[in-house]
C-alpha positions as CSV (number, residue, x, y, z in Angstrom):
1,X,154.9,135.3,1.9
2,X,156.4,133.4,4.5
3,X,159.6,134.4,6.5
4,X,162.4,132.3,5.0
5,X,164.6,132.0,7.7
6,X,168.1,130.2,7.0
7,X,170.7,129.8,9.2
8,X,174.4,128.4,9.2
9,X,177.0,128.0,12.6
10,X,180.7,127.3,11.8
11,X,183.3,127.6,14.0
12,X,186.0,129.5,12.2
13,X,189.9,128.6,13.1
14,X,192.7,130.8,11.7
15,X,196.5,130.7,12.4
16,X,199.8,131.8,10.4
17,X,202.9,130.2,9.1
18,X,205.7,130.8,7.3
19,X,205.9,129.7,3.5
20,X,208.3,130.3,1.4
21,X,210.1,133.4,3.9
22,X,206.6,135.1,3.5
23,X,203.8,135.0,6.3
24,X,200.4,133.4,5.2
25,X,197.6,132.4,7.0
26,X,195.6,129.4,6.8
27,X,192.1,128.1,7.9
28,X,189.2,125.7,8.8
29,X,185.6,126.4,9.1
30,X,183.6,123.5,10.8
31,X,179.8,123.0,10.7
32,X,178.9,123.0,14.4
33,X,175.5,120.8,13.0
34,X,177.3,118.0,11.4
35,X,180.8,118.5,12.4
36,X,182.0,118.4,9.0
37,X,185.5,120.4,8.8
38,X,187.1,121.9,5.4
39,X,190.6,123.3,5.4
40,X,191.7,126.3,3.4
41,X,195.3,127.4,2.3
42,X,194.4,131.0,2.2
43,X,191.8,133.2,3.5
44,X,190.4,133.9,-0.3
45,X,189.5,130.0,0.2
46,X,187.4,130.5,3.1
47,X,185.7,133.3,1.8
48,X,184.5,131.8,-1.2
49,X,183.4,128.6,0.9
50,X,181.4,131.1,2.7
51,X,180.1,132.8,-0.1
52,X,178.7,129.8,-1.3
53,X,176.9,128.9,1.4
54,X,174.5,132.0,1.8
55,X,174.3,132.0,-2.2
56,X,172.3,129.0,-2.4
57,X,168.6,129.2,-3.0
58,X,166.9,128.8,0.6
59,X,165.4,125.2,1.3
60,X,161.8,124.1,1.3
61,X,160.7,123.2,4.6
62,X,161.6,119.8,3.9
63,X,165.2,119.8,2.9
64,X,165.8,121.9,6.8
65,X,166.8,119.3,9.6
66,X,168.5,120.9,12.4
67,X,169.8,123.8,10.3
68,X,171.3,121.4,8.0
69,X,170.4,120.7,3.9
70,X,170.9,117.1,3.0
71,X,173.0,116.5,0.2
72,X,174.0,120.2,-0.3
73,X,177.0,120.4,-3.0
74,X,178.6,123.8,-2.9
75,X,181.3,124.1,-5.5
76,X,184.1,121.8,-4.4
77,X,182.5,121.3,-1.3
78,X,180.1,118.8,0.4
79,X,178.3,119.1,3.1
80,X,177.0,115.7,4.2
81,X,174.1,116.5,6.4
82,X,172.2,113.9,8.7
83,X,167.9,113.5,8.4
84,X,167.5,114.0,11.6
């Protein structure tokens, strides 16, 4: 069986502010391959982004282009990936 490798690089930005008198925190996550960039309200957001991503069933050899999928959908989400 060959070594399915898979592999995903997002820079991750968190920061704070004040809603409502309370103290939440918000975030981004941007795919360094593509430079796509999604925005979350709360951290339970981002995780769940995240989750979806390494859920996914791994790619034939095919579908893999610079560590990207073309045309992946994750939930809410799309990633719109480049053939390189």
């Amino acid at each position: 069986m060959a070594d399915e490798r898979r592999y995903w690089a997002f820079l991750v930005r968190l920061w704070s502010v004040h809603h409502d008198g309370e103290l939440v925190w918000r975030a981004s996550a941007e795919n360094v391959h593509t430079g796509e960039r999604h925005a979350f309200a709360d951290l339970t957001g981002l995780f769940d982004f995240l989750r979806a991503a390494v859920a996914e069933e791994p790619a034939t050899p095919g579908q893999m282009k610079g560590g990207c999928e073309k045309n992946r959908v994750l939930g809410d989400w799309k990633l719109n990936c480049e053939s390189r």
